[in-house]
Each structure stands twice: as C-alpha cells, then as structure tokens.
C-alpha positions as CSV (number, residue, x, y, z in Angstrom):
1,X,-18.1,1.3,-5.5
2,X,-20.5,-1.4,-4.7
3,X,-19.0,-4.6,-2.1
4,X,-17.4,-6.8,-4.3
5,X,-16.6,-10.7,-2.8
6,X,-13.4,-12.0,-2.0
7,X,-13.2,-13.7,-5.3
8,X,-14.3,-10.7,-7.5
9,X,-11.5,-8.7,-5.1
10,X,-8.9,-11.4,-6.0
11,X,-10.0,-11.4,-9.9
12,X,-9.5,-7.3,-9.6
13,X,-6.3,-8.2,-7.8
14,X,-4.9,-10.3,-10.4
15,X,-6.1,-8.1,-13.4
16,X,-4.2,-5.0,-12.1
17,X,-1.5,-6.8,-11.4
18,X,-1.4,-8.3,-15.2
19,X,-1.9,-4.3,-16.4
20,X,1.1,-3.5,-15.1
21,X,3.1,-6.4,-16.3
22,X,3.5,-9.0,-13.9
23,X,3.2,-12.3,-15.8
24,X,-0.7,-14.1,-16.0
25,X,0.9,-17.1,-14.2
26,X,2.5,-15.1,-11.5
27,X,-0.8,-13.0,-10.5
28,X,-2.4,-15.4,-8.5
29,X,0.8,-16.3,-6.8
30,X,1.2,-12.5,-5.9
31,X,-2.0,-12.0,-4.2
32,X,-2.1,-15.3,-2.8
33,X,1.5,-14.8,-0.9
34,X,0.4,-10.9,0.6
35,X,-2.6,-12.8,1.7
36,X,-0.2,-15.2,3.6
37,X,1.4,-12.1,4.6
38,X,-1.0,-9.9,5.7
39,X,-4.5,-11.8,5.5
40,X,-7.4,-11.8,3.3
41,X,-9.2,-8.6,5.1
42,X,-5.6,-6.5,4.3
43,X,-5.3,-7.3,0.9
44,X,-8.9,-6.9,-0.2
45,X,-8.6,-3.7,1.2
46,X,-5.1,-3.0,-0.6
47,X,-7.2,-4.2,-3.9
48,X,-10.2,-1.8,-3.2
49,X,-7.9,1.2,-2.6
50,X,-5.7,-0.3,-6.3
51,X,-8.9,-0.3,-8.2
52,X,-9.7,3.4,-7.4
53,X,-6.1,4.4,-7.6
54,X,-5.1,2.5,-10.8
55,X,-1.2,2.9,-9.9
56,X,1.4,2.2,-12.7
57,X,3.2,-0.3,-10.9
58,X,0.1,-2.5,-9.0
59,X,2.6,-5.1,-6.8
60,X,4.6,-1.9,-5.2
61,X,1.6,-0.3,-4.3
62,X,-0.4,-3.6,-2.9
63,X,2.5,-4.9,-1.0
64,X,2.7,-1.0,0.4
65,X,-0.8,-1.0,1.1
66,X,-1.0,-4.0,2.9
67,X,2.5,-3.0,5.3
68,X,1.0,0.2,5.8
69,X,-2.3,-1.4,6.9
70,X,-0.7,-3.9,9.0
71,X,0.9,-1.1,10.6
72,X,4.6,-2.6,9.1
73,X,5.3,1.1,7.8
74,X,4.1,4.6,8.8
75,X,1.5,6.1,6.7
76,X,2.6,8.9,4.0
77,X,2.7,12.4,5.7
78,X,0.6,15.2,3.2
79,X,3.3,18.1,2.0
80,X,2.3,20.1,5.1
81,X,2.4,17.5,7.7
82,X,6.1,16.8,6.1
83,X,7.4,20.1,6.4
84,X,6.4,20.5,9.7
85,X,7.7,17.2,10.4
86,X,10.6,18.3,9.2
87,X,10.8,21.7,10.6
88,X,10.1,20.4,14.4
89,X,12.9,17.8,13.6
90,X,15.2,20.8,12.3
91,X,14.5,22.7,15.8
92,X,14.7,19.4,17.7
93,X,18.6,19.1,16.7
94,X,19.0,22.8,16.9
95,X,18.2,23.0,20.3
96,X,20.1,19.4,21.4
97,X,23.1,21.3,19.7
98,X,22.8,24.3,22.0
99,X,22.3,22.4,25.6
C-alpha cells in the first residue's frame, strides 16, 4: 500500500468507520478523540492496519489498535503461544499447590 497523508488516513478512517455503521456525523468525532487519546502517529497506524483488515465492527478494532500500540493492552497471543501460556500457567499453580 502506497504512504497515504494524514488527511487521506483520516478520510479512510472515517469511511470505515461509516461501513460499519457509526453515524456520518459521528466519524470525524471518533477519529478525532483516539487521536486525543493516543496521537496522530497511533491512529494512522490503527487506520493502516483497518484498511487491510476491513473488520466488521471498525471503532472496536481502532480503539484496540491504538491501546495495544500505546502499549495500554497486551498484544494477542497466536493459538500456540496461548496454549503454552496457558500450560506453563497450569504447571505454575500445580507446583505452588505442591510446596
């Protein structure tokens, strides 16, 4: 995807946001509160990472975009890094039990 501006990335910001429901009038205030939230670098990414990833519900996944790049929330573990995440937890209390 070729660099886009900040105003083409607020325009893309604001059209997902309207494909997914959120009223016309409410789009700009949207993006314009993450970026009081998170800054303008967070949520252009959160919109470049939208655009490729065309989510159902847009405002969910830019306002969990921007806390996980703001490093508000832990990134998503992949299936395996969860079920060893998991497992070491399991032994973790397994082996507090037993001491």
């Amino acid at each position: 995807m070729e660099e886009l501006n900040k105003d083409e990335l607020w325009a893309a910001g604001k059209s997902l946001l309207l494909q997914s429901g959120i009223p016309k009038a409410q789009c700009g205030s949207f993006v314009g509160k993450l970026v009081k939230d998170f800054g303008a670098d967070v949520v252009i990414g959160a919109v470049r990472a939208a655009v490729v990833a065309r989510p159902a519900d847009a405002a969910t996944y830019l306002v969990g975009a921007c806390q996980t790049a703001a490093g508000q929330r832990p990134k998503a573990l992949g299936k395996q890094s969860a079920l060893e995440q998991h497992n070491f937890d399991v032994a973790r209390r397994l082996a507090a039990q037993e001491a």
